[in-house]
C-alpha positions as a Markdown table, in Angstrom:
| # | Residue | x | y | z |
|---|---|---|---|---|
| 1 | Unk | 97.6 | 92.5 | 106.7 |
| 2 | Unk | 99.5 | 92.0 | 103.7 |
| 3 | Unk | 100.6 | 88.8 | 101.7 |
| 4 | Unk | 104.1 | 88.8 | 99.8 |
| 5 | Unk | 106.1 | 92.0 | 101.1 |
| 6 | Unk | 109.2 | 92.3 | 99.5 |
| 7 | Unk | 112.1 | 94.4 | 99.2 |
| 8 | Unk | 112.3 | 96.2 | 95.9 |
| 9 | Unk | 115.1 | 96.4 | 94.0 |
| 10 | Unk | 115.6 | 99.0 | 91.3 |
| 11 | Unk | 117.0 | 98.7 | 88.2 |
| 12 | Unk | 116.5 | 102.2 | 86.9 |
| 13 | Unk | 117.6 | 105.5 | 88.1 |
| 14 | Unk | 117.5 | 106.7 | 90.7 |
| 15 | Unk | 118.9 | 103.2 | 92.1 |
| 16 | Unk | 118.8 | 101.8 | 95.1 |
| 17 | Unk | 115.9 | 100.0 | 97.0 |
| 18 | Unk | 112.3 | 100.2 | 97.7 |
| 19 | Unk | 110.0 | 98.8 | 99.9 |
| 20 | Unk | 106.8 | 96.9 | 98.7 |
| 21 | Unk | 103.7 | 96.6 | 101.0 |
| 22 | Unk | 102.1 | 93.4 | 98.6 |
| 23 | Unk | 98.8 | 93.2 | 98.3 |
| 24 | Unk | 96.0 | 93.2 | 100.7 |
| 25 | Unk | 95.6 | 89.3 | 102.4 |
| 26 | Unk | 91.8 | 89.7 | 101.7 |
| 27 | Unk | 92.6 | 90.7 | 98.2 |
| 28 | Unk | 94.7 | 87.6 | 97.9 |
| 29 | Unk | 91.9 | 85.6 | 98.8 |
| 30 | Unk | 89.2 | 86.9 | 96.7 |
| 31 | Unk | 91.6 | 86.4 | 94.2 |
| 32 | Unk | 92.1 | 82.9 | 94.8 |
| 33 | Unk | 88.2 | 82.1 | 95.2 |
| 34 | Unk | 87.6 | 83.6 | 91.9 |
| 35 | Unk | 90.1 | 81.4 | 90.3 |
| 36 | Unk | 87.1 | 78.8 | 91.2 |
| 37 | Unk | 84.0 | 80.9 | 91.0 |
| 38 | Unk | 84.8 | 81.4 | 87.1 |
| 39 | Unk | 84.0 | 78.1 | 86.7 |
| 40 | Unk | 80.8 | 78.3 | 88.5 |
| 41 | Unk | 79.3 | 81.5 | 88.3 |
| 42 | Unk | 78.2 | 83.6 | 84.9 |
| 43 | Unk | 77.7 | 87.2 | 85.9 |
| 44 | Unk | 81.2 | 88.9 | 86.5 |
| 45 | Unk | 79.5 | 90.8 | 89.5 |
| 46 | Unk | 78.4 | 87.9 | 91.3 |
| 47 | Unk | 82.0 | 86.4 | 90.8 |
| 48 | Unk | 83.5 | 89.6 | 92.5 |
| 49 | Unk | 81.3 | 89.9 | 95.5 |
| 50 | Unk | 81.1 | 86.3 | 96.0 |
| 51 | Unk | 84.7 | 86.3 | 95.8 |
| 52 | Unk | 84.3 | 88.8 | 98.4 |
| 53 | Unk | 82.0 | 86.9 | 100.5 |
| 54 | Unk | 84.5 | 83.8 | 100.6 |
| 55 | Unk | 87.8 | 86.2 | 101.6 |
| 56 | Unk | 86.1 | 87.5 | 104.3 |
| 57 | Unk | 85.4 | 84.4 | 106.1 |
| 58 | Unk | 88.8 | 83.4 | 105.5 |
| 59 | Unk | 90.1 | 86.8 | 107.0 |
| 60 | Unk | 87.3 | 86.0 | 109.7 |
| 61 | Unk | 88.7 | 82.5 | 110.6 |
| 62 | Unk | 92.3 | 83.7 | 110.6 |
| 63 | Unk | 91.1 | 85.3 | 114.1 |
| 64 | Unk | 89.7 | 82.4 | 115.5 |
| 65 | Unk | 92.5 | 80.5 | 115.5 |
| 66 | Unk | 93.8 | 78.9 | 118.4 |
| 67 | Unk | 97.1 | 77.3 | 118.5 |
């Protein structure tokens, strides 16, 4: 899944428009639980693959919705 497709406009040559995919939802997550982990953990690679850790039991959750 992706988080924030958009159509692309182009503003150089050769004009017209584009398609953008965004970024990967569990990317977008990890992202977002770094913002936090900075504050919280000191090695960059614990930061990453906690990061990790946390977007994946979002992504994980997102399927065990019930509405």
């Amino acid at each position: 899944m992706k988080a924030f497709p958009t159509t692309n406009w182009k503003s150089t040559p050769p004009l017209g428009t584009g398609y953008d995919e965004g970024m990967d939802l569990r990317d977008y997550f990890a992202a977002k639980a770094m913002q936090r982990l900075v504050d919280l953990v000191t090695h960059p690679k614990d930061v990453a693959r906690n990061a990790y850790i946390i977007a994946d039991a979002m992504m994980k959750e997102r399927t065990n919705e019930t509405n």
